[in-house]
N, C-alpha and C positions, 0 to 999 in steps of 0.2 A: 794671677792667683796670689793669694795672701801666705802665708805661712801654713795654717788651718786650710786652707782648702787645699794646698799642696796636697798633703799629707792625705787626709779625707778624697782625694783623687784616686791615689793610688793604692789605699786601701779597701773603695768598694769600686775595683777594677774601670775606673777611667784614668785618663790619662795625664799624668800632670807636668806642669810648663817645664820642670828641672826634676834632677832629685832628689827627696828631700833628703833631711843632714836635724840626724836625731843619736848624736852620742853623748853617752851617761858621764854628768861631769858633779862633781860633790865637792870634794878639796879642791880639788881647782875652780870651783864657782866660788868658794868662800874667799879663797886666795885671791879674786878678784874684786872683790869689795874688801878686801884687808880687815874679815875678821876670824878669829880663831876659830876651829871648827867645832869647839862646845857649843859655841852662840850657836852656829848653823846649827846643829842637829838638835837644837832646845827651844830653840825660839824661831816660828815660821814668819816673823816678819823679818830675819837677815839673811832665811833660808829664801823666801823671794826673792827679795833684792839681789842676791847673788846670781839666781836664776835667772831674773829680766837682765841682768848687765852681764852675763854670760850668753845669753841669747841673739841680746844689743849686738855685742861686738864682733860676734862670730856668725851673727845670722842664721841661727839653731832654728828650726820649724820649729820647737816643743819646748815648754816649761817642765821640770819635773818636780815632786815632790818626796822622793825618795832623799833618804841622807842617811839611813841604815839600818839595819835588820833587828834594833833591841826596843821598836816599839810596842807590838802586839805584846812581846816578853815580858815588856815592863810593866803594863798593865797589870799583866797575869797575879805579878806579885813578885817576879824571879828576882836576883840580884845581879846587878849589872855595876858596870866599871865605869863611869867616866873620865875621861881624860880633858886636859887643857885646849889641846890641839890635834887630835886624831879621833875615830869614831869611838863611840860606847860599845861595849865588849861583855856579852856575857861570862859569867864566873863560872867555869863549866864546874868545880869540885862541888858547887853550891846550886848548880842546874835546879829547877823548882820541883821537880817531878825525879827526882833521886829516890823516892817513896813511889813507886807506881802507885801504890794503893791512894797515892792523895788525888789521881783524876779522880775520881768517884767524885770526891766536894772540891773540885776547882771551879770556879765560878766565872760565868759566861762575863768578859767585862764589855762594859758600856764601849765604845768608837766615842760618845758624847759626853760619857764621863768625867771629863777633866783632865787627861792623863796624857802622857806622850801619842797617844792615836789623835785625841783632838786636838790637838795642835799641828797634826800635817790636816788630818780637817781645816782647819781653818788657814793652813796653807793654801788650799782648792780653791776657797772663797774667795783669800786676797789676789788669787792668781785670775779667777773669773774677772772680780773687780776692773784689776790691772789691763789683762789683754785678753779677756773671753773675745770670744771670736776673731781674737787675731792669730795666737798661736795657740798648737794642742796644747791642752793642757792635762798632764797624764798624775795618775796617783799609781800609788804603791801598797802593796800587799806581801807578805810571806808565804809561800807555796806551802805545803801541807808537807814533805819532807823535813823543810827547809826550820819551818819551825816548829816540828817536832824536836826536832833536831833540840832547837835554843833551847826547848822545855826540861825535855829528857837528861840532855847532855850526848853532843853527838858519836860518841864510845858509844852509852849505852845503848844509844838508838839501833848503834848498828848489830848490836848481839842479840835486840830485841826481837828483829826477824826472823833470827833461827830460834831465839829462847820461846818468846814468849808472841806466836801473832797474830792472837787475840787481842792484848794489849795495845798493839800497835794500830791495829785497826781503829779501835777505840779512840786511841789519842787522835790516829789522824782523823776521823768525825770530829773533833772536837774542835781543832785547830782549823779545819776547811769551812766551818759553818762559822771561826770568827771572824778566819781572812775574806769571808764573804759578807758577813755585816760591816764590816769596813771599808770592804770596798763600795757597798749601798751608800756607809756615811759620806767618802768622798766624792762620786758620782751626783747626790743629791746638792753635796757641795760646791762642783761646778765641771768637777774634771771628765774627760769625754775617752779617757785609755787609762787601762789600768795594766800597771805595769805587774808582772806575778814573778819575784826573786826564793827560786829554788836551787840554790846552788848545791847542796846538800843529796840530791839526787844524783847529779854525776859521780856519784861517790859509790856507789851501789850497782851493781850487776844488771844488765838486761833485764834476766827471770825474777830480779827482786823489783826492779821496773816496774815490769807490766803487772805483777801480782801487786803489789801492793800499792806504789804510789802513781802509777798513771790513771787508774780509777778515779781516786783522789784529784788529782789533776784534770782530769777534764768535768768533774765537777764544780769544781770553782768556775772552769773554765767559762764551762753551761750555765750555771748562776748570774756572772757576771753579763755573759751575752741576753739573759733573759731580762736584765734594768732597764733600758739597754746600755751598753757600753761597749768600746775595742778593748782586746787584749794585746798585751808583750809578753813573750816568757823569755825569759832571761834566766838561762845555769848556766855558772859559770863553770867552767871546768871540758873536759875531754866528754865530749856526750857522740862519740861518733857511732858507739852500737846501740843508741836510743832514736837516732834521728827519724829514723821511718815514726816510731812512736809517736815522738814529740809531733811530727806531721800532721797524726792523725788526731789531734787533740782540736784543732779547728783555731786555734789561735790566728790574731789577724798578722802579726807579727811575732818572729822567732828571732831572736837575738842567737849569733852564733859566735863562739867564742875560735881565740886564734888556733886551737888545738884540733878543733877540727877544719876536715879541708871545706871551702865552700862548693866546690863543684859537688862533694858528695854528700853535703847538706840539700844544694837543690835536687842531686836524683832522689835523694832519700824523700823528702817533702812533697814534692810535686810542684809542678809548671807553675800552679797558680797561688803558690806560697810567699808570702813577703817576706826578705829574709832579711837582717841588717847585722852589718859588722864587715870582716872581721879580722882587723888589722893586729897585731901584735900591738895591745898599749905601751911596752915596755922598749921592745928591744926597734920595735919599726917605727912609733908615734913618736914617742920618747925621745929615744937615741938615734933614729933617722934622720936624712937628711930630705929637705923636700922633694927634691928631686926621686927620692926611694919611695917616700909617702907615692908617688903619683904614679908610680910605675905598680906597686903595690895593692894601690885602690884602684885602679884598670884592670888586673889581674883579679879582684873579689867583682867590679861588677861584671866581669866578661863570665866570670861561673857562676854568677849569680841571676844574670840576665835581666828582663827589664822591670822586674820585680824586687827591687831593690834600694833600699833604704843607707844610705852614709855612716859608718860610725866604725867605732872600734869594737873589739870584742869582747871588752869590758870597760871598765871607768877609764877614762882619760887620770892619767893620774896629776898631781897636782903640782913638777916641778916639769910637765913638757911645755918644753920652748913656745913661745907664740905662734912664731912663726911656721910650726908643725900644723897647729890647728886651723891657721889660716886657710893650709894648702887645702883641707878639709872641705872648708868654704868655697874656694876655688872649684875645687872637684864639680863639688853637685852643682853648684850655678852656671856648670858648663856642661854641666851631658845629662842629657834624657832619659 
């Protein structure tokens, strides 16, 4: 099996040769091609490149085109931060929707338009180009929280829920139907998973959960699965009294972060949930020692069982040792 069909094995329940090894790398893809990560997050031909030579080295099943959460933003209109060498940053005093009254006339923008969205569009393409049908190749989307959140400002998002949530409703219609023409443009583009980053939800209560943004969420979800394409949901953060939820949203894969345990991610989800992660990037990938890595990654796939994906529980970050990630490698090219 190639990379792509790994992966596509054990996503529509056959079995495949190893497992596969899909963790989320950004600074550290850039750090691998030695460019600063303005380039990465602006320009998708050094964001590929970092991706195929991080893939190259470490034997990644998947390309990604994620590099951070202020594309959909930037479109919109919002004002964002750029930096020399770390990601773009929403201005939350200057959030775009400080005026609720402005969703009324905020305007649908184009995926095609010219803007920071089509330029990871055209990530999809050159990544088709490059290695379609050898490895997945996954695009990226903002969950309906997540970027409400950016719009709003995530303070006022979260007072929005008891103030005003009517409001909120609204917003989040607004933002689930762009993070879903986006995820169309990239799909059309080449990519065959769409990765959905709502980290912004862990942040929020069960009962605000289910009322508000799990709706929201498995409609992107159903959207997406209707192009057709796979899904990832990735929040980062402590989601252990959502997990039955998240379960139930039908994603193919659930990225689980180190804060929750994985044994109680898989009873939460159920038997035949793919679940990936979920190693400590910091204090175990990081600052571990191989030897820890291994003992660490046998203890996520032994509670996660054989439905189960390689990775960390978040980004790899971008000063862990090589030889951390190698062990990674090692792992899945050796168990089933």
């Amino acid at each position: 099996m190639n990379s792509r069909e790994r992966v596509l094995a054990l996503l529509e329940g056959r079995k495949p040769d190893r497992l596969p090894l899909m963790p989320i790398t950004m600074m550290f893809a850039a750090d691998r091609i030695g460019h600063k990560y303005h380039d990465y997050a602006t320009d998708h031909h050094v964001l590929v490149e970092g991706q195929l030579k991080t893939a190259e080295e470490f034997d990644f099943d998947f390309v990604s085109c994620i590099s951070d959460p202020a594309r959909e933003t930037t479109d919109c209109g919002a004002a964002i931060q750029f930096f020399p060498d770390q990601p773009p940053a929403m201005i939350e005093e200057q959030a775009l929707l400080l005026d609720k009254s402005r969703l009324d006339t905020l305007q649908m923008p184009d995926p095609l338009g010219g803007g920071r969205m089509t330029d990871r569009v055209r990530a999809a393409a050159l990544f088709k180009e490059r290695v379609g049908g050898q490895k997945l190749i996954e695009g990226w989307v903002e969950g309906p929280c997540a970027l409400a959140a950016d719009l709003r400002g995530i303070n006022n998002l979260m007072l929005d829920f008891y103030d005003d949530p009517d409001f909120v409703r609204r917003l989040f219609t607004f933002v689930t139907t762009l993070a879903a023409q986006f995820a169309q443009a990239q799909i059309k583009a080449g990519v065959e998973l769409i990765g959905i980053g709502d980290a912004a939800a862990s942040l929020v209560g069960p009962n605000i959960y289910r009322e508000f943004v799990w709706p929201f969420e498995k409609q992107l979800v159903d959207s997406i699965h209707a192009l057709p394409a796979y899904t990832r949901l990735h929040i980062c953060g402590n989601t252990t009294a959502i997990m039955a939820d998240i379960g139930r949203l039908g994603c193919h894969i659930v990225d689980v972060d180190f804060l929750v345990a994985m044994d109680h991610a898989r009873q939460q989800t159920g038997p035949q949930q793919v679940l990936l992660g979920n190693l400590d990037p910091v204090r175990v990938l990081r600052n571990g020692t191989p030897d820890g890595i291994r003992v660490a990654l046998a203890a996520c796939h032994r509670a996660a069982g054989a439905r189960y994906i390689v990775g960390a529980g978040c980004e790899v970050t971008r000063d862990t040792p090589l030889q951390n990630v190698h062990v990674l490698r090692e792992y899945a090219q050796t168990h089933r």
